[in-house]
C-alpha positions as CSV (number, residue, x, y, z in Angstrom):
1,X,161.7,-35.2,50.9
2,X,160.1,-38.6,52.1
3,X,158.3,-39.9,54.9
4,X,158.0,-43.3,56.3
5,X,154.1,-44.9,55.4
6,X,153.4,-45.2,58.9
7,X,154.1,-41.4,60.0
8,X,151.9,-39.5,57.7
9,X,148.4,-38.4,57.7
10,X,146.0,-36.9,55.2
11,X,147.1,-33.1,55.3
12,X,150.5,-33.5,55.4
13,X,152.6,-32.2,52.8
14,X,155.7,-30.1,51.7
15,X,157.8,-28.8,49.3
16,X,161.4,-28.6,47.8
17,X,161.5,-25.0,45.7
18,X,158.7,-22.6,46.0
19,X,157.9,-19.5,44.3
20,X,155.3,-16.6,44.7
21,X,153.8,-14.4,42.6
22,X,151.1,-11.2,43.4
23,X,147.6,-12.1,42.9
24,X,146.7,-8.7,41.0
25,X,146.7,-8.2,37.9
26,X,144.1,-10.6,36.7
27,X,142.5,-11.1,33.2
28,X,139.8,-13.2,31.6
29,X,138.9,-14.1,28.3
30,X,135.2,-15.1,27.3
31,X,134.6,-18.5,25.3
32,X,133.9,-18.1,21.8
33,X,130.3,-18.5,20.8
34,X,130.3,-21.2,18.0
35,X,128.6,-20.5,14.9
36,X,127.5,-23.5,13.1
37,X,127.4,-22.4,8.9
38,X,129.5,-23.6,6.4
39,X,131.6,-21.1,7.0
40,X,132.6,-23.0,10.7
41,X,135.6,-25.2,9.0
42,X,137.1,-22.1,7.2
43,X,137.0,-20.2,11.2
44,X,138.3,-23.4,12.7
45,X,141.3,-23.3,10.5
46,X,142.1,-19.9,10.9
47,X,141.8,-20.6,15.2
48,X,144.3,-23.9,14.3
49,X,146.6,-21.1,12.4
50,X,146.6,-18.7,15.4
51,X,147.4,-21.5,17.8
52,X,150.1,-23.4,15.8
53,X,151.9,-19.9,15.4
54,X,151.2,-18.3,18.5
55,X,150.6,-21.2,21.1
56,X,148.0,-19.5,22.8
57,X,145.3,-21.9,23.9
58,X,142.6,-19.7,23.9
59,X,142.4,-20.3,20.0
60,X,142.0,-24.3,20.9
61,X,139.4,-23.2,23.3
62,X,137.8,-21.3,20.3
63,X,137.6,-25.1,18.4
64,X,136.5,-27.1,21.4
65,X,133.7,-24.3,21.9
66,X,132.4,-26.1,18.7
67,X,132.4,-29.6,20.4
68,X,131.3,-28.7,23.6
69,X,127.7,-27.9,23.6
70,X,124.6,-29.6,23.9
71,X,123.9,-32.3,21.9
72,X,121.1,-30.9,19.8
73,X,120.1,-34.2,17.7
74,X,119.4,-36.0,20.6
75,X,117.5,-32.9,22.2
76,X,115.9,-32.6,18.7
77,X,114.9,-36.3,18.7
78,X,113.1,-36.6,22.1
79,X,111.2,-33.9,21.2
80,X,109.0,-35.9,18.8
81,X,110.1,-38.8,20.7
82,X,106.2,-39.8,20.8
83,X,105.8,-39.7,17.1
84,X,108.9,-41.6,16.3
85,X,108.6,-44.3,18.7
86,X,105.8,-45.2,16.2
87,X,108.4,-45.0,13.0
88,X,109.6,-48.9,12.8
89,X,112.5,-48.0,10.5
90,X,113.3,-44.5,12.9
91,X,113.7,-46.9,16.1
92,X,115.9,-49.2,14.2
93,X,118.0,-46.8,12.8
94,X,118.7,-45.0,16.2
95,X,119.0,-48.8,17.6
96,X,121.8,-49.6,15.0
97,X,123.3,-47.0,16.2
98,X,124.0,-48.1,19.9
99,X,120.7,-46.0,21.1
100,X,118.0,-48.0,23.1
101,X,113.8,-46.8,23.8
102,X,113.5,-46.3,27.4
103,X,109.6,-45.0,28.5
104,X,109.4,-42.9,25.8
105,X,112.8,-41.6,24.9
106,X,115.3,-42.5,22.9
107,X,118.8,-43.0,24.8
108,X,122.4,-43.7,23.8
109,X,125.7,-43.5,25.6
110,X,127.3,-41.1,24.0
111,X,127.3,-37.6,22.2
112,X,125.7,-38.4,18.9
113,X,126.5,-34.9,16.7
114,X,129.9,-35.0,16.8
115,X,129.8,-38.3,15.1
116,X,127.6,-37.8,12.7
117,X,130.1,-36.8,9.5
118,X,131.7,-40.1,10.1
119,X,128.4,-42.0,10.5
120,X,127.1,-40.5,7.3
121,X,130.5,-41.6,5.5
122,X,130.4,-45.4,7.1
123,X,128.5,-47.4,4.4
124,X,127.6,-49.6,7.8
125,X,125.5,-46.0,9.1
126,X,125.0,-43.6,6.4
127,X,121.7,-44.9,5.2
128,X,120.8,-45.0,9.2
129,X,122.1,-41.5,10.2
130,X,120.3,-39.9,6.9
131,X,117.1,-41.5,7.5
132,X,117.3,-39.7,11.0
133,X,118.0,-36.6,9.7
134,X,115.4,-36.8,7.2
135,X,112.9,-35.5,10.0
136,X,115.0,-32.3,10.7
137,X,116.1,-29.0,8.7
138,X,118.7,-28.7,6.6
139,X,120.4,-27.0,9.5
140,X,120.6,-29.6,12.1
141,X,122.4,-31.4,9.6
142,X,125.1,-28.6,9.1
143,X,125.6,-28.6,12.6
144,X,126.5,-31.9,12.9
145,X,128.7,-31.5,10.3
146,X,130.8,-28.7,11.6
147,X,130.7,-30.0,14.8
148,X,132.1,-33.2,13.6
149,X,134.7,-31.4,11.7
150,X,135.9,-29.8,15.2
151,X,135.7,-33.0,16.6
152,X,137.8,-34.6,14.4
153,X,140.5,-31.9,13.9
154,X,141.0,-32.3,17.6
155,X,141.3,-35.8,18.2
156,X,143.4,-36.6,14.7
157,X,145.8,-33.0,15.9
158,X,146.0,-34.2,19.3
159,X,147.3,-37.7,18.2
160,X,150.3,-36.0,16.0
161,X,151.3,-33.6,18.9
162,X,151.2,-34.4,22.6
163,X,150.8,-30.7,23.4
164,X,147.2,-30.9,22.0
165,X,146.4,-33.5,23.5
166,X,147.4,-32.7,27.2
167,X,145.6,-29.8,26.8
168,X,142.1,-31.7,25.5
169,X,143.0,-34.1,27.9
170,X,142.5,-31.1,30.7
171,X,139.5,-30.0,29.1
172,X,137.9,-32.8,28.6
173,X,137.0,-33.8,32.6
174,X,134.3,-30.7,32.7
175,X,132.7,-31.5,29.4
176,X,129.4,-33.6,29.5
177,X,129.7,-37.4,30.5
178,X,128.5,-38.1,27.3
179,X,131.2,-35.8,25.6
180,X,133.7,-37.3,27.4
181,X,132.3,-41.1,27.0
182,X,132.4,-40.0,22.9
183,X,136.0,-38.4,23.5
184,X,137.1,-41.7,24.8
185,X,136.2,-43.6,22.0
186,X,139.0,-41.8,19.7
187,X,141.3,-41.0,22.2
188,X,143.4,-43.6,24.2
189,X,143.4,-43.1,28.3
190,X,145.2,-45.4,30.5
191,X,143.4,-44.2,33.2
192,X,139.9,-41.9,33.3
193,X,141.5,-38.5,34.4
194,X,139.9,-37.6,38.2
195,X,138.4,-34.8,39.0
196,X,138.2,-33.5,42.6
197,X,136.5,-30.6,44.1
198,X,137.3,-29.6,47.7
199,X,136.4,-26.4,49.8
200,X,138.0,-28.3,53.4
201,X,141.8,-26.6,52.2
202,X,142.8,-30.7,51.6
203,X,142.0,-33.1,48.7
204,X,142.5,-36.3,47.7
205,X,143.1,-38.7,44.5
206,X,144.0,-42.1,44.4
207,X,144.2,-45.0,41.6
208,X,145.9,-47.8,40.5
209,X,149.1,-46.5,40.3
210,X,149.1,-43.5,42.2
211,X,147.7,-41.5,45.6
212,X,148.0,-37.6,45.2
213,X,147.3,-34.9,48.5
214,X,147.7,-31.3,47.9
215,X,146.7,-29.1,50.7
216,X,146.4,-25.2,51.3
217,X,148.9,-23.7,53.6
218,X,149.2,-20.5,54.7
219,X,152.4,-20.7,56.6
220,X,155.2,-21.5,53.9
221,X,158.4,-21.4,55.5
222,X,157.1,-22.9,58.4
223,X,155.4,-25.9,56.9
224,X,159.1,-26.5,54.6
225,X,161.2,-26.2,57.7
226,X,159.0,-29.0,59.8
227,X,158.8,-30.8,57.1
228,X,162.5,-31.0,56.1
229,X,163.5,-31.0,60.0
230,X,160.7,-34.1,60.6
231,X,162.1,-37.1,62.5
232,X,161.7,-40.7,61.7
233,X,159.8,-41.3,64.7
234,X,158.0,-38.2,65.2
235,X,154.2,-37.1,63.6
236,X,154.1,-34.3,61.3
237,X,151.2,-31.5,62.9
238,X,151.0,-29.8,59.3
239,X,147.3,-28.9,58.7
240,X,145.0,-26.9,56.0
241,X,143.5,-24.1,55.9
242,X,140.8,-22.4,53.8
243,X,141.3,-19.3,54.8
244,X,143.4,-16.2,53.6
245,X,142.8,-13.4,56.3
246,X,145.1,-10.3,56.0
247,X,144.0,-8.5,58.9
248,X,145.1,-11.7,61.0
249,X,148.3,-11.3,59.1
250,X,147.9,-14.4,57.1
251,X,148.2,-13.2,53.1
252,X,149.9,-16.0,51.4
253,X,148.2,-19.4,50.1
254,X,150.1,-22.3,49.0
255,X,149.4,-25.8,48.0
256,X,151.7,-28.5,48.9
257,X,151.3,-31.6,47.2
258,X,152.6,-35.1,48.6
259,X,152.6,-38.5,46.9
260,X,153.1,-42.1,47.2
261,X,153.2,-44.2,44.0
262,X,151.3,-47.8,43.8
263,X,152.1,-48.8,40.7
264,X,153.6,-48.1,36.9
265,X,153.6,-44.5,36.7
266,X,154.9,-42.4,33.4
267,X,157.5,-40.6,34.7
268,X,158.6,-37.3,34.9
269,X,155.5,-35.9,36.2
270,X,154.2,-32.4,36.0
271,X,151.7,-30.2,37.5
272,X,150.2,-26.5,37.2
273,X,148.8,-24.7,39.2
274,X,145.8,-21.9,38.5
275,X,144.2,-19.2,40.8
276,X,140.8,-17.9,40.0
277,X,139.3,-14.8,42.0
278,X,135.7,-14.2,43.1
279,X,134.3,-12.8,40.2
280,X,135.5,-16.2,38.0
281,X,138.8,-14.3,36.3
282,X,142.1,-16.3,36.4
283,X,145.5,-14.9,37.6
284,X,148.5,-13.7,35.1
285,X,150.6,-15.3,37.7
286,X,149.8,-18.6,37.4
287,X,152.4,-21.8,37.4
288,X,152.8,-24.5,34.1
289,X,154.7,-27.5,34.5
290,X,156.0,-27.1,38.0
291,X,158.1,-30.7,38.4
292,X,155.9,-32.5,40.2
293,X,158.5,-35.6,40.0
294,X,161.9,-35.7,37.7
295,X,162.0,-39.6,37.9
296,X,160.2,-42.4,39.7
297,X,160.9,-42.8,43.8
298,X,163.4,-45.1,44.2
299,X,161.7,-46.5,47.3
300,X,157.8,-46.9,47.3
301,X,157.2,-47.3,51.0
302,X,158.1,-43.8,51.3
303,X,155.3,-40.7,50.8
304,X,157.6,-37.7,48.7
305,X,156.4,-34.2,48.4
306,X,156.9,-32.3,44.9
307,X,160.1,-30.6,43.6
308,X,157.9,-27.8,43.2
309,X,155.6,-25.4,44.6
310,X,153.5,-22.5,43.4
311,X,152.0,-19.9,46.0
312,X,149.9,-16.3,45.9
313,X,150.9,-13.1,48.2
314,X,147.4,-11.3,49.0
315,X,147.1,-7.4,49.4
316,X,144.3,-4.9,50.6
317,X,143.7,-4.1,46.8
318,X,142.7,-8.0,46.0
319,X,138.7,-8.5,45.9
320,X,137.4,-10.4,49.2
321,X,135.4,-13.3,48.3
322,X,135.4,-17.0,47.4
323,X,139.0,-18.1,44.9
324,X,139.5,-21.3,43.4
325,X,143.3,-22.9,43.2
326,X,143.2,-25.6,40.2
327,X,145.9,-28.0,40.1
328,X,146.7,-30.4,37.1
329,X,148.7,-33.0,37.3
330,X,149.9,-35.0,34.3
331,X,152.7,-37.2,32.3
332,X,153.9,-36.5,29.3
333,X,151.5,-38.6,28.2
334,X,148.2,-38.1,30.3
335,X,146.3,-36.2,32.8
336,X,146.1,-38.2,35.6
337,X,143.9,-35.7,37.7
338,X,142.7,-32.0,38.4
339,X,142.4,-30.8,41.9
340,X,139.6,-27.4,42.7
341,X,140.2,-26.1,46.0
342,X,138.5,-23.2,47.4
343,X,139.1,-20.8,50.1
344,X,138.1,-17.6,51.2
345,X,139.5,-14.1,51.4
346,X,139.0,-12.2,53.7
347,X,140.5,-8.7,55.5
């Protein structure tokens, strides 16, 4: 469906094909606690193993748990930041490396561990990065190691298959800035994936190329019909809601996305769509690659809602409380932006 640029406001939206599933029936699993020995790179292979055979991503979550933690060099560092300010040869070691003395710590762009086995191997570092290390343990050392190792299986993996790398790409938007800054440097992004958090039942995204508006309904049938039954001429009266109240008879949520491209956009796009409950536990009924758009609109004056939608049927048995819909949407080749949207349930 499409909609003349001059009839549409910020919650409209709609959808072509929609599909529900229960909310029960939820399940969580816990991130993997990364153990830095060197034993790490004989677990991280046995995780890449399980996930090549099995495609479950919970065993790349397992390797990124490696990566994504704090940067304990730098932590380390600033520590005795006062004593090795003083060190002439420390400063321009940590210098050559892109960091910079500001009051007294040490500062640099981005996450230095997982760098660290590539430093020691570049003939243009290795004498810097070892000196550094000289005023740690052993340990420290180890861990940047292993953490390197993660870093680089994921980044050289995710280059040979795209599946990899849409899911790193998904991932990598809640990592640290720093992470991500460090991420960026091995991994190619047209555009820095956006990341938009909205508890109002509409959101927004909007870059070069493309402006993206999903909004919470709780009236389905209602919000296709006067969408598909809209008039040139008239104004669509489609709004949000954050709100799922069964006693009031509403117990479905929905997100309808629209879009209006501005630019070159990969084409077809893709979206999923995730529901968390209150207690932080994700549905088993969640939505992968809904088609978000087969093929690029033929006319760009026009907004177009998905080919797809993705909605939850609520019960008396679901917890009340605070649940978050996550919506991903993404190329074949990127992530171009991840939508959390709250609302509350109540009965």
């Amino acid at each position: 469906m499409k909609v003349g640029m001059k009839k549409i406001v910020l919650i409209l939206c709609a959808a072509l094909l929609c599909s529900f599933a229960s909310a029960a029936g939820k399940s969580s699993k816990k991130k993997a606690e990364p153990v830095y020995d060197m034993e790490s790179a004989n677990v991280m292979d046995a995780n890449w193993e399980q996930y090549f055979n099995t495609g479950d991503e919970q065993y790349l979550d397992n390797i990124i748990a490696y990566v994504d933690t704090e940067d304990l060099l730098m932590t380390e560092i600033n520590k005795k930041a006062g004593k090795l300010i003083k060190d002439e040869k420390f400063v321009q070691a940590m210098k050559n490396l892109g960091a910079e003395v500001s009051g007294k710590k040490f500062v640099i762009g981005f996450a230095l561990e997982p760098m660290v086995g590539f430093l020691v191997q570049d003939e243009n570092f290795a004498q810097d990065i070892r000196y550094i290390y000289s005023y740690f343990p052993q340990e420290l050392f180890i861990r940047g190691v292993m953490k390197n190792t993660a870093f680089w299986s994921l980044t050289s993996n995710a280059e040979q298959h795209q599946e990899i790398n849409i899911a790193l790409q998904k991932r990598i938007p809640y990592m640290d800035e720093k992470l991500q800054n460090t991420f960026s440097m091995s991994m190619t992004f047209e555009d820095w994936i956006g990341l938009v958090k909205s508890d109002t039942g509409a959101a927004e995204f909007s870059n070069t190329k493309i402006q993206i508006i999903p909004v919470l309904v709780n009236d389905l049938d209602k919000t296709i019909n006067d969408w598909n039954t809209l008039k040139p001429e008239e104004m669509p009266k489609i709004t949000s809601t954050s709100e799922v109240n069964i006693k009031k008879g509403n117990d479905i949520i929905a997100p309808f996305i629209t879009f209006f491209v501005k630019g070159k956009c990969d084409f077809p796009l893709y979206y999923d769509c995730e529901l968390i409950d209150p207690k932080g536990e994700k549905s088993d009924f969640n939505a992968t690659k809904l088609n978000f758009a087969s093929q690029e609109p033929s006319n760009k004056n026009y907004i177009y809602s998905v080919q797809q939608n993705c909605g939850w049927k609520f019960d008396n048995t679901d917890p009340v409380g605070k649940y978050l819909v996550k919506i991903t949407v993404y190329s074949e080749k990127q992530v171009i932006a991840i939508f959390e949207m709250t609302f509350s349930l109540k009965k």
